[in-house]
C-alpha positions in Angstrom: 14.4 -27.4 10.0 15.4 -30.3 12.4 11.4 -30.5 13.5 10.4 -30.7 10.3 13.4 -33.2 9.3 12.1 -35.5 12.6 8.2 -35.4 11.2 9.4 -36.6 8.0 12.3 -38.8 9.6 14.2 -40.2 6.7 15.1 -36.9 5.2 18.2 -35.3 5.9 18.3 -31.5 6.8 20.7 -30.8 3.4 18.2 -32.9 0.9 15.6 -31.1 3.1 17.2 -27.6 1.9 17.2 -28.9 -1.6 13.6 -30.1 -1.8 12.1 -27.6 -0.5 14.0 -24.1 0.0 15.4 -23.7 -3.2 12.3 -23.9 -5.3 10.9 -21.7 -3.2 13.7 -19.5 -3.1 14.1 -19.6 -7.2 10.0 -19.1 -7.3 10.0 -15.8 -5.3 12.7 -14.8 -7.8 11.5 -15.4 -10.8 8.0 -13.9 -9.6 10.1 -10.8 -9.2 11.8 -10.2 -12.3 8.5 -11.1 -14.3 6.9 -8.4 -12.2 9.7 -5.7 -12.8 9.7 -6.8 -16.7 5.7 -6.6 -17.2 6.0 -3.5 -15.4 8.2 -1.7 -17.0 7.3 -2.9 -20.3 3.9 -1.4 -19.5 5.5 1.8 -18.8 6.9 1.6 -22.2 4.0 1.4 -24.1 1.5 3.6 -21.8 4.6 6.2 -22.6 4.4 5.1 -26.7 0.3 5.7 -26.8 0.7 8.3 -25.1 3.3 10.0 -27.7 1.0 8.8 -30.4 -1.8 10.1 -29.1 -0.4 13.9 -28.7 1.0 13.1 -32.3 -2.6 12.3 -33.8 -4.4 15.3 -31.7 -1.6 18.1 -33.0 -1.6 16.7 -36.7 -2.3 19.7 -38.7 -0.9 22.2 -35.9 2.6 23.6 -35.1 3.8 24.1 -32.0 7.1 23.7 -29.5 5.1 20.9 -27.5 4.5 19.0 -30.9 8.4 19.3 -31.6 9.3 18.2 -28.1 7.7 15.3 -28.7 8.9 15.0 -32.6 12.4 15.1 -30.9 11.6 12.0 -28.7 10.6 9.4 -31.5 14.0 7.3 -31.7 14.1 7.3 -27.7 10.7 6.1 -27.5 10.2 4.3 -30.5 14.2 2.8 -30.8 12.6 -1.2 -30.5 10.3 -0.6 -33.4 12.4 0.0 -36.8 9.4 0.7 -39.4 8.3 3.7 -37.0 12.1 5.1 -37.1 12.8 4.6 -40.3 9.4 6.4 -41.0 10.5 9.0 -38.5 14.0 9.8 -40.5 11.6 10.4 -43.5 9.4 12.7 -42.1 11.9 14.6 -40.9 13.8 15.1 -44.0 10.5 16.7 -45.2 10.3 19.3 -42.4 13.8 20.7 -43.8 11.9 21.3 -46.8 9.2 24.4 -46.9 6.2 23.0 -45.4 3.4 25.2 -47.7 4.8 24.7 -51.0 5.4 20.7 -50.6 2.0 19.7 -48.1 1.3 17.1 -49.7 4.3 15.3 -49.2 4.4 16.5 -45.8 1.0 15.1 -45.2 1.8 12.0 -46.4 5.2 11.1 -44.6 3.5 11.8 -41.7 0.7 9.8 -42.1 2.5 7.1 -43.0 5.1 7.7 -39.7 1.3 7.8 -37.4 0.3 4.7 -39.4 3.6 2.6 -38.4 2.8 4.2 -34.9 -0.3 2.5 -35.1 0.6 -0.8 -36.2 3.2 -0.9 -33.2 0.4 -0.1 -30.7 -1.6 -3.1 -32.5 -4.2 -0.4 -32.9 -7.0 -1.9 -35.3 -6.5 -1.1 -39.2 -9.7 1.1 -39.1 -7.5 3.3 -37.7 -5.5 4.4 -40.7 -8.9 5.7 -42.4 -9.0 8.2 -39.5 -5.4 9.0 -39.8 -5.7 10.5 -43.1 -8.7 12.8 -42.5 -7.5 14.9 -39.1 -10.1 17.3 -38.0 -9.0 20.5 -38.4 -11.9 23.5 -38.5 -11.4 26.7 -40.8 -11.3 29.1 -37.7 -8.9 27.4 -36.5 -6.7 27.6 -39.2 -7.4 31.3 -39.6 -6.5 31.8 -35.6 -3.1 29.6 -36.5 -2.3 31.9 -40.1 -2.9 35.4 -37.9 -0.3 34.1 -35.3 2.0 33.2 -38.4 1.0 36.4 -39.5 1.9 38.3 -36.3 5.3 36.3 -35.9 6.1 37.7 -39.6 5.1 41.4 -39.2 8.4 42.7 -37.6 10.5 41.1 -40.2 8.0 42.2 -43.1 7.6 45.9 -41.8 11.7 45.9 -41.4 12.2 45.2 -45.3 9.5 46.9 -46.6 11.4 50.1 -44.3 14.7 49.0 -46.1 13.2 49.2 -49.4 11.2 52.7 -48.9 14.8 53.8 -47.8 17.0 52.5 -50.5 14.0 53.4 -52.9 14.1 56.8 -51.8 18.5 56.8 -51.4 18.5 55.9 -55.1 18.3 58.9 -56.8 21.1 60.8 -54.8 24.4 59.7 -54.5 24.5 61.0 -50.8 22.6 59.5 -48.2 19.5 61.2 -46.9 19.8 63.5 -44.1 18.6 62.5 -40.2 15.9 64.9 -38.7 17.0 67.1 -36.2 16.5 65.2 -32.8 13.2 66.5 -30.5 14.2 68.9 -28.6 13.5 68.3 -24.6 11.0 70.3 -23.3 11.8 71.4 -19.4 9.3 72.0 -16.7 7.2 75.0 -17.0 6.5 77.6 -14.1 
């Protein structure tokens, strides 16, 4: 500092340390925290599209993934109120049964993916797309016969029950148990 303080001579070392190393120092720090902010704001909305994007690809389909992510709307989405609130209304619908009120299913969630949308600053042509998901007939078949197969235990169980107390009815007793097998030992 005293070099440069000769060269310019009529500077002291303290107004030199004003002039010159606190703008720099306040420059370099201020470079910083804009770079952490942009940064992690980017994170933030690479994480929201990327939420979104699952959202739009699993719209017709039922899953645990698709309900992992469901669960992480207010976390992801807690700067962006429209989204919540649309959120909060789509998921007082999933209480309800889903086959016997599709429609309004459909529609809350559309209109959740369409404040998604508007968040991202997606462009409005999107929203056409929104309402018309792809979704081929195998593929709802191959979804129905694993509802199907998840149901079968449970159907098979109280049709069992019924048979049971169908056949109980007439007799004030209950029906007698078959004789266990009887164990067959090793022949010699």
């Amino acid at each position: 500092m005293d070099f440069i303080c000769r060269i310019l001579g009529t500077i002291s070392s303290s107004e030199h340390f004003r002039m010159f190393l606190i703008p720099i120092l306040t420059s370099i720090a201020t470079f910083f925290f804009t770079t952490v902010f942009y940064q992690s704001r980017k994170e933030h909305i690479a994480e929201k599209k990327r939420l979104f994007g699952y959202l739009m690809a699993t719209r017709m389909m039922r899953d645990k993934d698709r309900v992992k992510v469901l669960n992480t709307i207010d976390a992801v989405f807690c700067d962006c109120k429209n989204v919540t609130d649309a959120w909060h209304e789509f998921y007082e619908s999933l209480g309800t049964n889903i086959d016997s009120n599709a429609d309004d299913y459909i529609s809350k969630e559309s209109t959740m993916l369409k404040a998604m949308a508007k968040d991202l600053r997606y462009p409005k042509s999107i929203n056409e797309r929104i309402d018309k998901p792809y979704f081929p007939t195998w593929l709802k078949r191959e979804e129905d016969g694993r509802a199907m197969q998840d149901e079968m235990p449970a159907l098979v169980a109280n049709l069992a029950g019924a048979v049971t107390n169908y056949a109980n009815k007439g007799t004030s007793k209950p029906s007698p148990q078959p004789p266990p097998p009887k164990k067959r030992g090793k022949r010699r």
